[in-house]
N, C-alpha and C positions, 0 to 999 in steps of 0.2 A: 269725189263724186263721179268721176269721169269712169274709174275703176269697178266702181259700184256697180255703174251701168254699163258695161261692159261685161263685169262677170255672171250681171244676171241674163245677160241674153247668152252667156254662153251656159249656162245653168238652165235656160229654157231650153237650148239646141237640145240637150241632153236629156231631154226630159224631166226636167227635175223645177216642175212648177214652184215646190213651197218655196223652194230655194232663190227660185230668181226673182218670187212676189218681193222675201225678205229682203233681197239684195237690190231689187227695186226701189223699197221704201228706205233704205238705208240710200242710197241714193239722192229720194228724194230730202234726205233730214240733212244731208252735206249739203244739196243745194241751197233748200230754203236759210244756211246758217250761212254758206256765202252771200247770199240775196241781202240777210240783213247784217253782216258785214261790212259790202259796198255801200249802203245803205247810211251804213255810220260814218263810215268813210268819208262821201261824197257831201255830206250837211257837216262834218267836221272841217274840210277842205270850203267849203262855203262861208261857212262861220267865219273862219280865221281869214280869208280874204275879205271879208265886208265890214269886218269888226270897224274899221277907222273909213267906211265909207257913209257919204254925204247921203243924204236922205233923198231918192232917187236914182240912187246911183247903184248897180249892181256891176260885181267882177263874176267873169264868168269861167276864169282861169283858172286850169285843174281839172274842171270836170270833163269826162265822156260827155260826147252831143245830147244822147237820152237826158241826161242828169241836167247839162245846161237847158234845152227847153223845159225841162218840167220846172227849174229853177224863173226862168225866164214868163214863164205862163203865170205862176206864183207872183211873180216880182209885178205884173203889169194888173192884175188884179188888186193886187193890195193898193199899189198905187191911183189904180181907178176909186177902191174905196175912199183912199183919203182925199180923193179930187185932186192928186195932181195932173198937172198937163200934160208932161215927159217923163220918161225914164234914160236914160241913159247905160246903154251897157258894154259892159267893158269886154268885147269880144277878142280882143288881139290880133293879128295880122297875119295869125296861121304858121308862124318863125317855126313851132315846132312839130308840126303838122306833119308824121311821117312820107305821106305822099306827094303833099304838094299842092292837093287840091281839095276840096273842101266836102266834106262826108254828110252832111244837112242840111242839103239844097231843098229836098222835097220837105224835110222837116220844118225847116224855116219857110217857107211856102205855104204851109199848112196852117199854121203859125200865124201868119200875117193876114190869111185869108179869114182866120177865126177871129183875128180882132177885129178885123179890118183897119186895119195901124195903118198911117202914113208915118217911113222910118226917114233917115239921111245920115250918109255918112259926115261924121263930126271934122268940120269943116281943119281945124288942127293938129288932129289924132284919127289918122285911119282904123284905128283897133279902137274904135267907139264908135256904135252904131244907135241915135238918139232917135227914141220913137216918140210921135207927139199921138196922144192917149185923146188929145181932143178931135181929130182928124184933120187940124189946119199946119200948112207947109207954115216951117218958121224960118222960112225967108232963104235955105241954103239949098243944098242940092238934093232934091227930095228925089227918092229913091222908092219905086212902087214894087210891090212884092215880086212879082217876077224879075224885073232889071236887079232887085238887092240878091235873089239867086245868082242869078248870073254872076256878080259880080264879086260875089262870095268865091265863085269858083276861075275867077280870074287869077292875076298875077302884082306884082307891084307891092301897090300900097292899099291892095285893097283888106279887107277884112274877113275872118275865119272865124268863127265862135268854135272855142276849143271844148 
């Protein structure tokens, strides 16, 4: 893909429009084939983590942040459908998080501002962040969307949705 789009602009430098249109749209046919590539990937990777999960319960492990919210927006929805209370999601504690620090702060923000979620980290397992779907604190350390940023991007024991 990368090549594609590279030889068409140097194919344009040169003047040679048809060539860089082609080298463009070949371009763009690499991309759209990796797009739905990751695509397969990322719902296969999904699948096989939730296969033996509880009903309410999402892992969120494996995917890119994109993949995890869109998976997580999915997961809070359906469960509004079927009227549960909570969801429960399996974010992990960031262990393998290149940098150290947490890549979807404003995601998770955005996130939380759109449900208007009250979350809390799971009072057992730091790498479980349980959101109550009905807006009422279930009794542990409830955590409002700003402080669950922040604290995303802390240290410890806190939590990272991978």
């Amino acid at each position: 893909m990368a090549r594609a789009f590279e030889a068409s602009h140097q194919a344009y430098a040169r003047g040679d429009g048809a060539g860089a249109k082609e080298l463009s749209n070949q371009g763009k046919r690499h991309q759209a084939e990796m797009e739905r590539l990751n695509r397969e990937a990322s719902e296969w990777i999904f699948v096989e983590n939730n296969k033996d999960s509880a009903r309410g319960e999402v892992d969120l492990h494996g995917l890119y942040v994109k993949e995890a919210i869109a998976y997580t927006d999915r997961a809070i929805n359906e469960a509004k459908a079927r009227g549960d209370t909570e969801v429960h999601l399996i974010v992990g504690k960031g262990l393998h998080s290149k940098s150290g620090t947490a890549k979807i702060k404003p995601a998770i923000e955005d996130l939380m501002r759109k449900h208007q979620l009250v979350a809390e980290l799971d009072p057992h397992n730091a790498g479980v962040l349980i959101v109550s779907l009905d807006g009422h604190d279930r009794g542990g350390s409830v955590v409002q969307p700003d402080e669950l940023a922040r604290g995303i991007q802390g240290e410890g024991d806190r939590c990272v949705i991978m």
